[in-house]
N, C-alpha and C positions, 0 to 999 in steps of 0.2 A: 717249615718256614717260620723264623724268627718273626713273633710280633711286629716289633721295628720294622721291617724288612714288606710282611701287610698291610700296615698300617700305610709307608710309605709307597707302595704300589697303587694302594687304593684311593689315595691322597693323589697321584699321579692323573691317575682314572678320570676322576670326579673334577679335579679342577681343570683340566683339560675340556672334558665334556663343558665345562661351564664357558670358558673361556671361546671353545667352541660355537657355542650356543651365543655368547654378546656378540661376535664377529658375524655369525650371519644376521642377528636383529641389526645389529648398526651399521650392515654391509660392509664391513672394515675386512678385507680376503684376509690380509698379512695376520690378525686376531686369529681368524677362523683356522687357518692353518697352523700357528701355532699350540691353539687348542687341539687339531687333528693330532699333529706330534706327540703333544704331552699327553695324551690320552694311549697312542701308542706304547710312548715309551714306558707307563704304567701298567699295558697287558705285558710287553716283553719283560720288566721285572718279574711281574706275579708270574709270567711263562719258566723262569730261569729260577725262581726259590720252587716252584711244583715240579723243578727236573731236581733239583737238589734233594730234595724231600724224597722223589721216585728213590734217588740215587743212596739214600740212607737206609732209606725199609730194603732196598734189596741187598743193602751191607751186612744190614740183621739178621734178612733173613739166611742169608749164605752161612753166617755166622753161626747159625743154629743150627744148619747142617753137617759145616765143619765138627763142629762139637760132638754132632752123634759119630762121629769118623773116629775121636781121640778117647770115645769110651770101650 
């Protein structure tokens, strides 16, 4: 997972959680939902760069087994 790519997940996360959090102090729903979302939308990022990441190491590793084939 690109730096960029966590940072911006996590940045997802957090300001959602917060936003989340002012919405139920001020009782404002439309806040707190909002914040639900963006807090989502910040797991399914980091969800979608940790399949990408899976999807690389088992490129490698395949890759290393290929190579024991072509010696």
């Amino acid at each position: 997972m690109g730096l960029g790519d966590k940072f911006d997940a996590a940045k997802d996360q957090v300001s959602g959680q917060a936003k989340e959090t002012a919405g139920k102090a001020t009782d404002d729903k439309r806040t707190e939902a909002e914040g639900k979302a963006q807090g989502l939308q910040g797991k399914v990022k980091e969800t979608v760069e940790n399949v990408k990441d899976t999807a690389a190491d088992a490129k490698e590793a395949a890759k290393g087994v290929t190579d024991n084939f072509k010696k």
